[in-house]
PLY file of the C-alpha trace (Angstrom):
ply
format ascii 1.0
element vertex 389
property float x
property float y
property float z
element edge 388
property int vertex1
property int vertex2
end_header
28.97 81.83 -1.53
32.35 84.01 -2.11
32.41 87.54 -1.02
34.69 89.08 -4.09
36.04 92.65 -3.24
36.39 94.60 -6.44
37.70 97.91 -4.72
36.04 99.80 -7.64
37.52 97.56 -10.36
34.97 95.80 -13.31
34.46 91.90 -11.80
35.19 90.76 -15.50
36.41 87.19 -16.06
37.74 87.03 -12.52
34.04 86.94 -10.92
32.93 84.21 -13.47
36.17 82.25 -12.49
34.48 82.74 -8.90
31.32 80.05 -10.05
27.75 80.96 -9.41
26.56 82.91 -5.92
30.02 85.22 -6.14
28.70 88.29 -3.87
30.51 91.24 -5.40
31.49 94.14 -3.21
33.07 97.60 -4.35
35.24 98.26 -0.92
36.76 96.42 2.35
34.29 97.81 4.70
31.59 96.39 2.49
33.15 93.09 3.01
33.42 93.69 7.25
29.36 94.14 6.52
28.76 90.75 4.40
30.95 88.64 6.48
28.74 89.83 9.70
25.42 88.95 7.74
26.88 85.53 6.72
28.80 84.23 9.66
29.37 81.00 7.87
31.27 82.66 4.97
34.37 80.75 4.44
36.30 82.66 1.62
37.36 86.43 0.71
38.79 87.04 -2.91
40.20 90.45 -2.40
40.78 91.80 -6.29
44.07 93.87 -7.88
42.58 96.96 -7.27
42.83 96.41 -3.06
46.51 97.37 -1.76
48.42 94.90 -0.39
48.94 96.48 2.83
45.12 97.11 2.80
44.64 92.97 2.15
47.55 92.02 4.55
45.69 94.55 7.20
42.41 92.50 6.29
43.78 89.51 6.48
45.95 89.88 9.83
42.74 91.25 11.86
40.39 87.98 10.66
43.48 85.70 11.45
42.18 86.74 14.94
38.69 86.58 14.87
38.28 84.36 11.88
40.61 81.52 11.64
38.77 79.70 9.44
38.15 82.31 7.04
40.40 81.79 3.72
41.48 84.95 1.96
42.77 84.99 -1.87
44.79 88.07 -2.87
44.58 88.63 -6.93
47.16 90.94 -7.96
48.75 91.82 -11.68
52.11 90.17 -12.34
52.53 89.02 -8.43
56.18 89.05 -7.24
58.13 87.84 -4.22
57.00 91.08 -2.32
53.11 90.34 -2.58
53.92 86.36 -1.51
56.14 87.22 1.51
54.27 89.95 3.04
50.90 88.10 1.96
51.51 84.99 3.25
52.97 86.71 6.75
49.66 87.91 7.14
47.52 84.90 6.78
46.52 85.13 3.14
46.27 81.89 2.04
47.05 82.10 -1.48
48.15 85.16 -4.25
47.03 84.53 -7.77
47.74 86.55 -11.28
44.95 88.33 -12.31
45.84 87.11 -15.77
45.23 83.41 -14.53
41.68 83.00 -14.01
41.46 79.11 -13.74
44.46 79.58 -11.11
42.18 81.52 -9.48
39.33 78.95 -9.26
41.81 75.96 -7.94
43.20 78.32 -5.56
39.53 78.88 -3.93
39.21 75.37 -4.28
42.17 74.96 -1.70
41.30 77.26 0.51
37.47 76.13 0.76
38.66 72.61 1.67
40.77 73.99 4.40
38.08 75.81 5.69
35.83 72.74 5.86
39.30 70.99 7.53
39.43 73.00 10.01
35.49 73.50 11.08
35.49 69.72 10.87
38.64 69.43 13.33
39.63 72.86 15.23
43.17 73.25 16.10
44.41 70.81 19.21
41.84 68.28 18.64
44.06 66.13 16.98
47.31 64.86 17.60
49.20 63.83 14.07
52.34 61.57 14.04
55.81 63.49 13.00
58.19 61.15 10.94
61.52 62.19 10.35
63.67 60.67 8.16
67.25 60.69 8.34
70.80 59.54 6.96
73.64 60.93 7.66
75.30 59.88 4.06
73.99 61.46 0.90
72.70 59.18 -2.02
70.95 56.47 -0.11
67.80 57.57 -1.38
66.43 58.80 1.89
64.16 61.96 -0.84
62.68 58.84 -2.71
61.50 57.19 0.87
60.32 60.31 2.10
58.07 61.08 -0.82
57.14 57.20 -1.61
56.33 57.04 2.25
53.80 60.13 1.86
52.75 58.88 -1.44
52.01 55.30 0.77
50.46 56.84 3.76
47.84 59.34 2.24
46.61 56.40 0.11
45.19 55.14 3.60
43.09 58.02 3.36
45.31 59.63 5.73
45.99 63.31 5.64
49.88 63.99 5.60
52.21 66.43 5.09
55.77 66.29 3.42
58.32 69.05 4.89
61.69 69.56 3.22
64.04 70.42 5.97
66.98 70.48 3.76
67.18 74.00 3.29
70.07 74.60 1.42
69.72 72.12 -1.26
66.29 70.69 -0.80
64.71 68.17 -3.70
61.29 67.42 -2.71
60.17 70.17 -5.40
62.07 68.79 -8.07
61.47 65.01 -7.48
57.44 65.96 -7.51
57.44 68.26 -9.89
56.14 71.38 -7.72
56.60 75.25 -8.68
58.31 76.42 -4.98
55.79 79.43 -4.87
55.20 79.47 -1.01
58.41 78.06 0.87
59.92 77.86 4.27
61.10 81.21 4.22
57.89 83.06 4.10
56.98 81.46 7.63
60.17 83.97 9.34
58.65 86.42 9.64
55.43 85.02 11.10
57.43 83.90 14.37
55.82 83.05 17.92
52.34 84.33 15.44
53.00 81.03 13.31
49.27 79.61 13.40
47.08 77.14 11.22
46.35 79.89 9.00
49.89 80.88 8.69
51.12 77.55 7.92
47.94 77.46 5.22
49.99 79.72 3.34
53.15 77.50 3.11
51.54 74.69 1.59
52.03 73.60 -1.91
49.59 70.96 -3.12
50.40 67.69 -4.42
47.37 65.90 -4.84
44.55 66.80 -2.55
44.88 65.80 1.11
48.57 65.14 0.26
50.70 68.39 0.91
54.41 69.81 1.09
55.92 72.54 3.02
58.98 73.05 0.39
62.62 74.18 1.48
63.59 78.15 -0.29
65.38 78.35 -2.98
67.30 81.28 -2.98
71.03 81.12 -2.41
71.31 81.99 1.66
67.84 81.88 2.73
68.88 78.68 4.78
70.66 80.75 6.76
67.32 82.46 7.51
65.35 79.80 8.97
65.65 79.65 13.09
65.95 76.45 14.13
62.93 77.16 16.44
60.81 77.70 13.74
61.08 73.92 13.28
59.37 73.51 16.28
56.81 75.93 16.26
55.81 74.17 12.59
55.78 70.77 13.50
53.08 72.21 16.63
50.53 73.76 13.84
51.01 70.90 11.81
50.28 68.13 14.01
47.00 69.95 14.79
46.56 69.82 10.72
47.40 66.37 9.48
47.38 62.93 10.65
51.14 62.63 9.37
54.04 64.97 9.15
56.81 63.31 6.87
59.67 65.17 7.56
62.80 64.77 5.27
66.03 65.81 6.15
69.78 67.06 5.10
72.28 64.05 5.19
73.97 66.13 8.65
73.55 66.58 12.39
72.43 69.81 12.44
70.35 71.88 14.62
67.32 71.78 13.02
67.37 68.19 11.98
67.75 67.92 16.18
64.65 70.13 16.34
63.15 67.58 13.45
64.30 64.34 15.35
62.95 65.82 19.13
59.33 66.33 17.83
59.10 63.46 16.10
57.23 59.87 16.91
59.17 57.65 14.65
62.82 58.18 13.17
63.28 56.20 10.21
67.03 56.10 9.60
67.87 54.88 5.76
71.05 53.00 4.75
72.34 51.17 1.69
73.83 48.05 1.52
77.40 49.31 1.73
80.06 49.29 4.24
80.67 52.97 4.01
77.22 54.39 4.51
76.90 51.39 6.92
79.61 53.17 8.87
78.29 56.29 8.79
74.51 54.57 10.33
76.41 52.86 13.32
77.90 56.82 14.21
74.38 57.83 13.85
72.95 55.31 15.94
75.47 55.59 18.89
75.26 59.89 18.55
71.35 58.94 18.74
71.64 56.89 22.19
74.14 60.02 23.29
70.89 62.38 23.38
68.74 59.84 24.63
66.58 59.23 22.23
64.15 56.44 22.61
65.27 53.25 20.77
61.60 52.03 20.34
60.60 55.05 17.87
63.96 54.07 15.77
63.48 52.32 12.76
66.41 50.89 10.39
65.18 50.95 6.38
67.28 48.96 4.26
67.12 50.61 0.82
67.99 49.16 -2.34
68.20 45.53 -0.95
69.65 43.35 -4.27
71.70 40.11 -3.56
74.43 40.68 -6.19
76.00 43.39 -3.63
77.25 40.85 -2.07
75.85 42.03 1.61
72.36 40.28 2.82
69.90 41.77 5.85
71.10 39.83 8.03
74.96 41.40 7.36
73.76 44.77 7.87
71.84 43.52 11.01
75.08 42.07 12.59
77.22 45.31 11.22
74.39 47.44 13.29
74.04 45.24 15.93
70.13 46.92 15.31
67.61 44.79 13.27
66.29 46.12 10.19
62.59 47.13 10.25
61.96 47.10 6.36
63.94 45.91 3.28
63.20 48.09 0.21
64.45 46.35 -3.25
66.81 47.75 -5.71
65.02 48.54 -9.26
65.26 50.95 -12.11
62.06 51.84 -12.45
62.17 53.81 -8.83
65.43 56.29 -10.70
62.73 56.27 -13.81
59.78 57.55 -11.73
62.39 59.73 -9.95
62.93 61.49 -13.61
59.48 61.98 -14.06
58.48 63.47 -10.83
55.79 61.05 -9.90
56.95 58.75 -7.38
56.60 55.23 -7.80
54.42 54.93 -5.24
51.84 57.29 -6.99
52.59 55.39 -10.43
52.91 51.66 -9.54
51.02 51.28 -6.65
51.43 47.16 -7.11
55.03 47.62 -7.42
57.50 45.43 -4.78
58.76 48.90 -4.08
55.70 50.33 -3.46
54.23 47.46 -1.61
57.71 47.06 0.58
56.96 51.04 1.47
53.37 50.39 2.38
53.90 47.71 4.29
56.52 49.53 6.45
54.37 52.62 7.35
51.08 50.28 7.91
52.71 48.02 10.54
55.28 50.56 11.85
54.04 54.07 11.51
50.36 53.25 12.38
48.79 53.16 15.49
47.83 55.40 18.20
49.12 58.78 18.95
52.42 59.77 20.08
52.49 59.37 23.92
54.53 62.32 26.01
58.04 61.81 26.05
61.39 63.02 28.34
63.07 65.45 27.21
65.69 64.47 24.95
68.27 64.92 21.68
68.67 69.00 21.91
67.92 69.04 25.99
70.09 66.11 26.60
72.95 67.62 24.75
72.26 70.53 26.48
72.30 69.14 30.31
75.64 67.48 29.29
77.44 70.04 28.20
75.99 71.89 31.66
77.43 68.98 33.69
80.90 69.46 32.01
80.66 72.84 32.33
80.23 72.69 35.96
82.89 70.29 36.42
0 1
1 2
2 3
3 4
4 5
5 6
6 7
7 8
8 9
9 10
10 11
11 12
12 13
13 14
14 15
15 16
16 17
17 18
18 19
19 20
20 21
21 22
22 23
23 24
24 25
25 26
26 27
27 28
28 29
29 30
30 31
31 32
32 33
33 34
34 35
35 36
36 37
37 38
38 39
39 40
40 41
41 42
42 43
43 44
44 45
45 46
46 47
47 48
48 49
49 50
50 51
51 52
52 53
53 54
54 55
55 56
56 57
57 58
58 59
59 60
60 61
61 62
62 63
63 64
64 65
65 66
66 67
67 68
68 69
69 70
70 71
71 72
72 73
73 74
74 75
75 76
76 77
77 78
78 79
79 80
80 81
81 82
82 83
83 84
84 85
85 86
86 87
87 88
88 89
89 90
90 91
91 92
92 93
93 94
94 95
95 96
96 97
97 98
98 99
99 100
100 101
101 102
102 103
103 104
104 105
105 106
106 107
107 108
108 109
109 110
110 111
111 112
112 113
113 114
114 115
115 116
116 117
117 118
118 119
119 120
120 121
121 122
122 123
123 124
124 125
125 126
126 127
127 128
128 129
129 130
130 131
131 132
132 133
133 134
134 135
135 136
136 137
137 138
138 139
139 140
140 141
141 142
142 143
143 144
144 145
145 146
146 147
147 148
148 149
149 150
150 151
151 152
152 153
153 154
154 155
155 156
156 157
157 158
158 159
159 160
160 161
161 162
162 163
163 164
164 165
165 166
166 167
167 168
168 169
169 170
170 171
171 172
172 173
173 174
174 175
175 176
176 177
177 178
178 179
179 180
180 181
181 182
182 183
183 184
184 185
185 186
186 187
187 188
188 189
189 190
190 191
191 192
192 193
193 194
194 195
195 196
196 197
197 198
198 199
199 200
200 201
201 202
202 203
203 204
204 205
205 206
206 207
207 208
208 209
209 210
210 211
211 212
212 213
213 214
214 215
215 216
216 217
217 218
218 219
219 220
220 221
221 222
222 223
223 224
224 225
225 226
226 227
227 228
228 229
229 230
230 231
231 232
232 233
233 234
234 235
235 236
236 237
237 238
238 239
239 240
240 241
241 242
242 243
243 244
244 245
245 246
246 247
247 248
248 249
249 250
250 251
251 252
252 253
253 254
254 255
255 256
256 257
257 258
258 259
259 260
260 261
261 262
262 263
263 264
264 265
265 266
266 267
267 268
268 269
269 270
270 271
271 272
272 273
273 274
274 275
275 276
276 277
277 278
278 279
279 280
280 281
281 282
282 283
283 284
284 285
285 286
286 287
287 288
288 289
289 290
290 291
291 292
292 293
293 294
294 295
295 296
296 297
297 298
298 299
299 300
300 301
301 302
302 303
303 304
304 305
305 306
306 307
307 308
308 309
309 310
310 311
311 312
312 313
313 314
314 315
315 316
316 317
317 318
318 319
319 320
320 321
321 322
322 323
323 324
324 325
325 326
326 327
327 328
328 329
329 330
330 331
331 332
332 333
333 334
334 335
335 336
336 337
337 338
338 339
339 340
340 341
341 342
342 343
343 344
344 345
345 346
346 347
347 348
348 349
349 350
350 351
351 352
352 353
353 354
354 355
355 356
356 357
357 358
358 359
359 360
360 361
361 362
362 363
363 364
364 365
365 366
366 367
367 368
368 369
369 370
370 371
371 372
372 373
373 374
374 375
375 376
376 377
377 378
378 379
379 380
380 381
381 382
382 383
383 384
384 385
385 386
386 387
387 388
């Protein structure tokens, strides 16, 4: 059953888009009175004709009492106002009234996440963060990230993908996904970030397989606290069994917020001298914070023998062994082009199969034990020590 709040509007094609058992109320205290009759009611539709402050209102005070109660806001010819303030509130998804079979997958989404979170209430579970990280551009560190999602929800795992490059993010573009709902709209949620909340970030890939995408507007980077990386990775651990996070090619603060709540960090390099370089700095600034060498893991992308430069070089350039070897082949840059990654495509491909094998034997296992403070904190206590010197 959906309870579908008209506010004195005709149902129409909307209603039918609903499937059979829609309940059809005229105003929002009619809908207080149907979700006390049915305490097992899971989803709200709240039509065009409700204002948004009146549905952001609705939503905010069932956040509370509610959590997992989904709310869909249907408004004509939505724009960025009716996302941001929506999704502030805890309404899971806005839809054009114009887009009735939009409508219908939306619900969809939102009744699975109900069932999600009946199934597993928030801190029952404890899902693995893994950030992924090179501090040189064009290693391919996107394609891992994405083919390492792609990998682990085929376990039957439920994962999310974050895009913590903010400024020039490509997560969207390499799977194809319409940045609706981004990192931005969770600012103004702050310390009232919750499951719910974070619902409203997600853009779908496939089902059980979702992305938290990085904004797109020029200076909304800016925007994004650093502490709000925190406060996400929290929610989403409670949420999915594995939080792929990937990362701008920098030390940054918020890749520091990324690499301290995280159980693994896989660190990506090409078989080159100069990005080779760049991984030693990384590795040495990494045992400056005092991060824990066992959660480190070395990927060796692109692996072909024509560069010249085997495993075993970059192992003795490192003085680090290399957890996985990835090889070099077109057909990744091809699947790249068409936004599927290979991953999702080829399953049976070496690339694919090099992938899965890494996050099976590495990634899996049990959950993330508590750890010493570290990366941000260490950094911190030094630069108190040399203060007080």
């Amino acid at each position: 059953m959906t309870i579908f709040c008209t506010a004195g509007d005709p149902p129409g094609p909307l209603a039918a888009a609903l499937g059979a058992g829609v309940h059809v109320v005229t105003d929002l205290s009619e809908v207080d009175t149907a979700l006390a009759a049915r305490p097992g009611e899971s989803l709200v539709v709240l039509g065009p004709g409700v204002s948004l402050r009146e549905a952001s209102d609705f939503a905010a005070a069932y956040r509370l009492r509610r959590p997992a109660l989904g709310v869909v806001l249907v408004r004509h010819a939505p724009g960025i106002e009716d996302y941001s303030q929506a999704l502030r509130s805890g309404i899971r998804e806005v839809v054009d009234a114009a887009d009735p079979v939009a409508l219908t997958e939306a619900c969809a989404r939102s009744r699975a996440l109900s069932e999600s979170a009946q199934v597993a209430p928030a801190g029952t579970q404890a899902g693995k963060v893994v950030t992924v990280f090179s501090s040189k551009g064009g290693c391919g560190k996107t394609t891992l990230a994405t083919n390492l999602a792609v990998t682990l929800h085929a376990g039957g795992r439920r994962v999310c993908l974050v895009d913590l490059d903010l400024a020039f993010g490509d997560v969207a573009i390499s799977l194809r996904l319409e940045p609706k709902r981004t990192l931005i709209d969770a600012v103004g949620m702050g310390e009232d970030l919750d499951e719910t909340g974070v619902a409203g970030l997600l853009t779908r890939f496939r089902p059980g397989l979702d992305c938290v995408l990085a904004p797109v507007e020029p200076g909304d980077a800016e925007r994004v606290p650093a502490s709000l990386v925190t406060d996400l990775l929290t929610v989403l651990r409670g949420m999915f069994d594995y939080v792929v996070i990937d990362t701008p090619p920098q030390f940054n603060e918020h890749v520091l917020k990324a690499l301290d709540g995280a159980d693994h960090h896989v660190l990506v390099t090409t078989p080159d001298m100069p990005t080779l370089k760049n991984l030693r700095l990384t590795i040495e600034m990494l045992d400056v914070l005092s991060y824990p060498r066992d959660i480190r893991a070395i990927v060796l992308n692109r692996e072909d023998p024509r560069t010249g430069m085997t495993a075993a070089d970059v192992e003795h350039v490192l003085k680090t062994p290399v957890a996985a070897r990835i090889p070099a082949s077109l057909e990744v840059t091809a699947s790249v082009n068409r936004g599927v990654p290979i991953a999702a495509e080829q399953p049976s491909h070496k690339v694919s199969a090099a992938i899965r094998e890494f996050g099976d034997r590495r990634l899996a296992g049990k959950g993330a034990q508590e750890r010493p403070r570290r990366g941000l904190f260490a950094l911190q206590r030094r630069r108190s020590r040399h203060e007080a010197q």
